[in-house]
N, C-alpha and C positions, 0 to 999 in steps of 0.2 A: 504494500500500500504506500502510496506517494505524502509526500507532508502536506503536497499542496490541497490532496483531497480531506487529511485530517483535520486543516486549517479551516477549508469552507464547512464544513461538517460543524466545528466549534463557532464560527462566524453566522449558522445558521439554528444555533442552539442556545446562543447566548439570549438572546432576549427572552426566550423561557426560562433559563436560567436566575435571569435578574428579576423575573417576576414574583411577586411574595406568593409565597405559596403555603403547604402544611409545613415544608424541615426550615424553613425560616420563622414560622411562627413558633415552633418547639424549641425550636435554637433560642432565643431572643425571650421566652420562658424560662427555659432551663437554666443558662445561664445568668440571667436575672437572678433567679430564685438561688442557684445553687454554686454558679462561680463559673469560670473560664473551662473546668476542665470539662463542663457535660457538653462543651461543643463537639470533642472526639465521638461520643460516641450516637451522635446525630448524624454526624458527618460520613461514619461507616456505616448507618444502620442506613441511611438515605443512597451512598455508594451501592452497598450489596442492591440496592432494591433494583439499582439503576441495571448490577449485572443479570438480575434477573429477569429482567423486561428484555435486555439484548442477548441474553441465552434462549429464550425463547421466539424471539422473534424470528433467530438465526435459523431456530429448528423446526420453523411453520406451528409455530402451535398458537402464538397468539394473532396470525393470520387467521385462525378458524374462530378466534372471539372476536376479532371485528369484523366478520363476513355474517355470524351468527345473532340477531338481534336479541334472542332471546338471554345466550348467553354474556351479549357484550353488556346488558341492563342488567342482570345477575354482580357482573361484577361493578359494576357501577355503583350499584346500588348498595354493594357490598362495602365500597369505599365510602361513601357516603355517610353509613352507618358508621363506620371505623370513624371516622372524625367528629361528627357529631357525638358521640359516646365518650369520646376522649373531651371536646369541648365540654359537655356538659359539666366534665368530673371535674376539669380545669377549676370552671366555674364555680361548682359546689365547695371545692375544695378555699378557692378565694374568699367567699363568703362564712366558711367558719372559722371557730375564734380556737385556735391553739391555745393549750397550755402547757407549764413546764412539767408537770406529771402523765400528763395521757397525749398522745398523738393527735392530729390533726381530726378532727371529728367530721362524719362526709365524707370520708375518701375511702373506696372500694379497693378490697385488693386487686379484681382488674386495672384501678388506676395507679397500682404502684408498680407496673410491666415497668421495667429497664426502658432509660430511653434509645437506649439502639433498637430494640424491638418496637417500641411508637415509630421512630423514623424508618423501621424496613418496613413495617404495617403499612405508614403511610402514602408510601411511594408503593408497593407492590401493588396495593389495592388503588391504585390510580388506574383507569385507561386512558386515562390523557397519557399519558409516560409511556404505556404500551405503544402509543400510534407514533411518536415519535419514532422509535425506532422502523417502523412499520411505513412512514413514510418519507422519510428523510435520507436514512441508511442506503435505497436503491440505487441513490442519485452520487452515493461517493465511494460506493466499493466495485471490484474490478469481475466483474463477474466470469473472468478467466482462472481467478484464484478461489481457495477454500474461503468460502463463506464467512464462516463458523470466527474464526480467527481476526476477521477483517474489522466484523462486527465489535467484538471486542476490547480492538483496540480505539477505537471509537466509543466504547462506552467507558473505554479509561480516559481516554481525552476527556471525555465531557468529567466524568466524576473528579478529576484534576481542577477543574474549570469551578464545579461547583464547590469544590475543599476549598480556592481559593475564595472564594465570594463569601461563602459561609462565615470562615475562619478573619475575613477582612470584620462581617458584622460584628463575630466578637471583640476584636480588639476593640472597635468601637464602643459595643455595651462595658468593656472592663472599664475603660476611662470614666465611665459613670457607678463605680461600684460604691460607692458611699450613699448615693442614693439612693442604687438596689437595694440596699440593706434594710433601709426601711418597712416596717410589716406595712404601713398604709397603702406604702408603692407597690409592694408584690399584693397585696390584694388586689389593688386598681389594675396591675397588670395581669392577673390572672383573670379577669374578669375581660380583661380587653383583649387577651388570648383566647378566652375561651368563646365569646362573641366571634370571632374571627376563624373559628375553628367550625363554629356553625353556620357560622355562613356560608366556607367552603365547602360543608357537606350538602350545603340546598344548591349551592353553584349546581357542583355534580351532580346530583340527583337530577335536576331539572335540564342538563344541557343534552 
């Protein structure tokens, strides 16, 4: 594979990239709430998801969920659910009153999943993220070579692309850590996470 197709591949994925989406509002949660290091594991959980949309795409399989309506709104809707679920917990979570003897009150242990598994959740259960690869991929690999391979390295471009964008926001949220700290700020921000988190599950749902 040539650099120059790598290049337009990442030139033609950037501006999804830079669009806020669910691993940026996780990011910019987590980190908030918990410190610079939970950006790593946003950052890989939103990568794998990434390999797993261009492992599949490579091998025809999520070719047959966007040809199949029934199943492409199965998962749609599936992601939908996944973010709105997560939002809500956000939210509930914002809204109760910790103390220093018992845990946060309102938070389910589904909502205390790792956040590398919120951000592979989140991207896996995207078909937006599937059709990327599904349409864009045709246009930059050599269809004289293996597939399989091409694809890939393309989805490490991009994942490269997005460590960097991600890992730029944090630096940014750390410059504000003394504000984070504050409980009022991380309730206002979870709440404004969690809004933002339902929103993008009625996006999906409805588009």
């Amino acid at each position: 594979m040539h650099l120059y197709a790598v290049a337009g591949f990442l030139a033609a994925v950037l501006p999804l990239v830079a669009t806020p989406g669910a691993s940026l509002t996780l990011l910019v949660q987590r980190v908030a709430t918990d410190g610079r290091r939970e950006a790593v594991p946003v950052v890989l959980g939103t990568a794998t998801g990434l390999y797993v949309h261009a492992t599949l795409a490579a091998l025809g399989l999520s070719t047959l969920v966007m040809r199949s309506s029934q199943t492409f709104t199965a998962v749609r809707l599936a992601g939908a659910a996944y973010l709105l679920l997560l939002g809500v917990s956000l939210w509930r979570s914002a809204t109760a009153r910790p103390t220093a003897d018992r845990p946060r009150a309102g938070v389910r242990p589904w909502a205390r999943r790792s956040t590398y598994t919120q951000a592979l959740l989140g991207n896996v259960l995207n078909p937006k993220a599937a059709s990327v690869y599904l349409t864009l991929t045709p246009q930059f690999v050599d269809p004289r070579q293996a597939l399989l391979p091409q694809v890939l390295i393309l989805a490490t471009a991009q994942a490269a692309l997005l460590a960097v964008w991600l890992l730029a926001w944090t630096l940014a949220l750390g410059k504000a850590a003394h504000t984070a700290a504050s409980p009022r700020f991380r309730a206002a921000l979870g709440r404004i996470t969690g809004t933002v988190l339902v929103g993008l599950a009625l996006r999906t749902a409805v588009t």
